[in-house]
C-alpha positions, 0 to 999 in steps of 0.5 A: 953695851946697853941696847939704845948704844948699841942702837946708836952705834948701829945707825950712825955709819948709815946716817952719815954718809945721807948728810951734807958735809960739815959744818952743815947745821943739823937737827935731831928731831926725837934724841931721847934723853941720852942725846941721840945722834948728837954727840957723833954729829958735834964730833964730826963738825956739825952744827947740832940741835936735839930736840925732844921733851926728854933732851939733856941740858946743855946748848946743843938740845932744846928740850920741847916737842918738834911741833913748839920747837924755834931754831936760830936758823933753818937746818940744812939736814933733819934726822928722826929716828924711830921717833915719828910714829910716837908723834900725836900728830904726825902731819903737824909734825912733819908740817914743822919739820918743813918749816925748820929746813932750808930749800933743798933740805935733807930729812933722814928717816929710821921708822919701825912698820910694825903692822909687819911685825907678825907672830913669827918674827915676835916669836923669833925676837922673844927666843933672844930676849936677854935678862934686861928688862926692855920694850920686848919683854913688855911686848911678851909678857902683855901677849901672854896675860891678854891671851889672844892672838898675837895680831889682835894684841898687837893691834889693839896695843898700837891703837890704845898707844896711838902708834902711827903705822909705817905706810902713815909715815911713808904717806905724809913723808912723801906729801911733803918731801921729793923721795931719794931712798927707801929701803927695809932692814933689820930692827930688833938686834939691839934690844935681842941677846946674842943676835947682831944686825947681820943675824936678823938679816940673814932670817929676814932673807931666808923669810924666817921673819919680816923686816919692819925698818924704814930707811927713808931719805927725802928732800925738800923740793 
């Protein structure tokens, strides 16, 4: 299973049950070009939309940025997955995420902290990297041309991408939204060789590494 399945697969049973029931009309904000969480969300009984520059056809996608995005209808739930801190303007884009829900709405979050991803758990990520090409390679291969230290590398590398931090989105999330969750858990298993999500976990509660996921829930007041 490739790792972006394996992803999906891992996120769902944690979304689900964070969403109104069915047929509740409900907007995948970032789906990727393989359709995100949509397919799961139409065989529920959703109404469903992904949206993302990258989206497949078809009706159930709109394939724009969030930010110039227009719905039939205002959503009862929005769902962004690991999409935010790749936004160029994170308050514009939570700004129209507001917009798109109906009073009492529901936003679901999976962000990546990555100022937590310090130099022992990117090492303990690069001993499991398979032979698949993925972010984490990248990740290794830049560290080890720059040769510097693991934290300036990665500093300088999410500011030259303009990563948002996880204390950003957390920031702007609960400017706008009244918070009902917000837990840390494991990030990396998909994209690591032989290492299921309960393997991270163990290393993140024995302190072996950090937990750099964000699981937030919040509503609309």
């Amino acid at each position: 299973m490739a790792s972006e399945d394996r992803w999906l697969a891992a996120q769902w049973p944690k979304i689900r049950p964070c969403l109104p029931a069915p047929p509740a009309y409900v907007v995948e904000v970032g789906c990727g070009s393989l359709g995100g969480f949509v397919p799961a969300l139409d065989s529920c009984g959703y109404q469903a939309l992904g949206i993302d520059p990258a989206a497949p056809d078809g009706d159930s996608y709109c394939r724009q940025k969030v930010e110039c995005a227009e719905l039939r209808a205002q959503a009862n739930a929005v769902v962004a997955c690991t999409s935010l801190h790749h936004v160029a303007e994170l308050g514009e884009a939570l700004d129209k995420i507001v917009q798109l829900l109906v009073p009492g709405g529901v936003v679901i979050v999976v962000e990546w902290d990555w100022e937590r991803f310090d130099e022992a758990t990117a090492q303990w990520c690069f001993e499991r990297l398979g032979e698949s090409e993925g972010w984490l390679h990248h990740r290794r291969q830049e560290w080890i041309t720059s040769a510097q230290p693991w934290q300036r590398y990665l500093e300088t590398w999410a500011k030259e991408h303009r990563i948002h931090t996880g204390g950003a989105v957390l920031g702007e999330l609960d400017q706008r939204l009244r918070r009902q969750q917000c837990r840390r858990g494991a990030y990396f298993f998909a994209d690591l060789a032989n290492t299921t999500e309960a393997d991270e976990l163990h290393a993140i509660d024995s302190g072996a590494i950090q937990a750099t996921r964000i699981d937030y829930v919040g509503t609309l007041p």
